[in-house]
C-alpha positions, 0 to 999 in steps of 0.5 A: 551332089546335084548334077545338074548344079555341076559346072565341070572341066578337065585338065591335060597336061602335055609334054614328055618332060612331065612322063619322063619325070624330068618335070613335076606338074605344078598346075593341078593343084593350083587349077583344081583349087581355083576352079573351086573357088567360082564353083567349077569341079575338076574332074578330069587330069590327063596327061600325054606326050607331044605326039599330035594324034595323042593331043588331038585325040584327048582334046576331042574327047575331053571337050564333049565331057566337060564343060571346059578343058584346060591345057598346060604346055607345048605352046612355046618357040621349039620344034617339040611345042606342037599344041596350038597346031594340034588343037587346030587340027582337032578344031579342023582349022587352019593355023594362021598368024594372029596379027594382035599375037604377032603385034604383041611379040613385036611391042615385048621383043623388038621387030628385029628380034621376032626370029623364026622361033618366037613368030611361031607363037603367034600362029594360032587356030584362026578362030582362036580368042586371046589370053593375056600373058603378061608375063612373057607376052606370048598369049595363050587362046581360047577356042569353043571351050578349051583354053590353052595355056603354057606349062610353066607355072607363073605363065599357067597362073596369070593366063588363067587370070586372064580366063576367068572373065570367060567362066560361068560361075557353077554353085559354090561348093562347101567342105568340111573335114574331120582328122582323126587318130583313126585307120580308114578301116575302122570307120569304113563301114560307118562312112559307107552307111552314113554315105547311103543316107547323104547320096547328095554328100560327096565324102571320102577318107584320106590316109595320113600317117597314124590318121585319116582325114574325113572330107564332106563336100556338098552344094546344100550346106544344111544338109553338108552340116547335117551329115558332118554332125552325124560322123562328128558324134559317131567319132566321139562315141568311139573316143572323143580323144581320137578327134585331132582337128575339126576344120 
């Protein structure tokens, strides 16, 4: 792939209850996806506890890689959410409250039910931009090119609905994958050749029960097909019959 076509973009995930095992990440395949579909490759997913150095430190250093960073989690009301003061300090600002955040809490919950816990979530960075949640209301933000969001599911969803707008567009990226009857050692050394010859063609083997799948991915589409053709007839000339599916 042309580097220079690539728009890219890390993913960190934040909580304990992810370590610990007590919660399975639903996001990263939902962003991974996503971000594909406007031509933006994930490139990076880390994963840390609520510790604030921790979370500044993996900020800091994703947001000079990529072209954006996602995070999931540690925005909400408890004692252990600590992201928006943690993405403050790695931005070195203050954390204020956001009077169009706290006029949201108040239109979804009722002044006199704005406690103390549901008011922290609208202290955010103070050059921090809003995204919409118009699930929960609370609002994730945006701040340079790291766009925090909450780590549950549906909220993740609709706030990076809300970032979408905010997105440059990188070239589409194609994909073609061939499942077959075959082990990744049987068609290891042909991938290896034909992958010299298509350096531009991303490609890898995928082990599946009793198979492998062969995934081509690429932003120039003659040359995708043209490299996809080439491992399609090497497969047929071992045995046309180890072809399970051509996608």
């Amino acid at each position: 792939m042309n580097k220079d076509n690539i728009v890219s973009a890390g993913l960190l995930i934040i909580g304990d209850e992810i370590l610990s095992g007590r919660t399975a990440d639903q996001n990263i395949n939902f962003l991974a996806k996503n971000l594909s579909e406007n031509g933006i490759l994930l490139k990076e997913v880390r994963v840390v506890g609520d510790f604030e150095n921790e979370i500044i430190f993996a900020v800091n250093e994703l947001r000079k890689k990529f072209d954006y960073v996602f995070t999931s989690g540690g925005i909400g009301p408890t004692h252990d959410d600590i992201t928006s003061l943690s993405i403050a300090k790695a931005f070195d600002q203050d954390l204020i409250l956001n009077e169009v955040a706290h006029e949201i809490l108040i239109q979804h919950y009722g002044a006199e039910n704005v406690n103390e816990a549901r008011l922290k979530m609208a202290y955010l960075p103070r050059k921090a931009s809003l995204l919409d949640n118009p699930v929960s209301s609370a609002p994730g933000f945006r701040i340079e090119n790291v766009f925090v969001m909450a780590g549950i599911p549906k909220i993740f969803q609709a706030m990076f609905e809300a970032s979408k707008k905010e997105l440059k567009i990188g070239c589409k990226i194609s994909a073609r994958e061939l499942k077959i009857s075959l082990t990744e050692s049987i068609i290891a050394k042909d991938l290896t050749d034909l992958q010299n010859q298509y350096r531009e063609i991303s490609m890898g083997s995928y082990p599946f029960e009793n198979g492998t799948s062969l995934v081509f991915r690429g932003f120039d589409k003659q040359i995708l097909e043209e490299a996809f053709l080439k491992m399609q007839n090497l497969i047929t000339k071992i045995d046309p019959k180890i072809i399970i599916e051509i996608l």
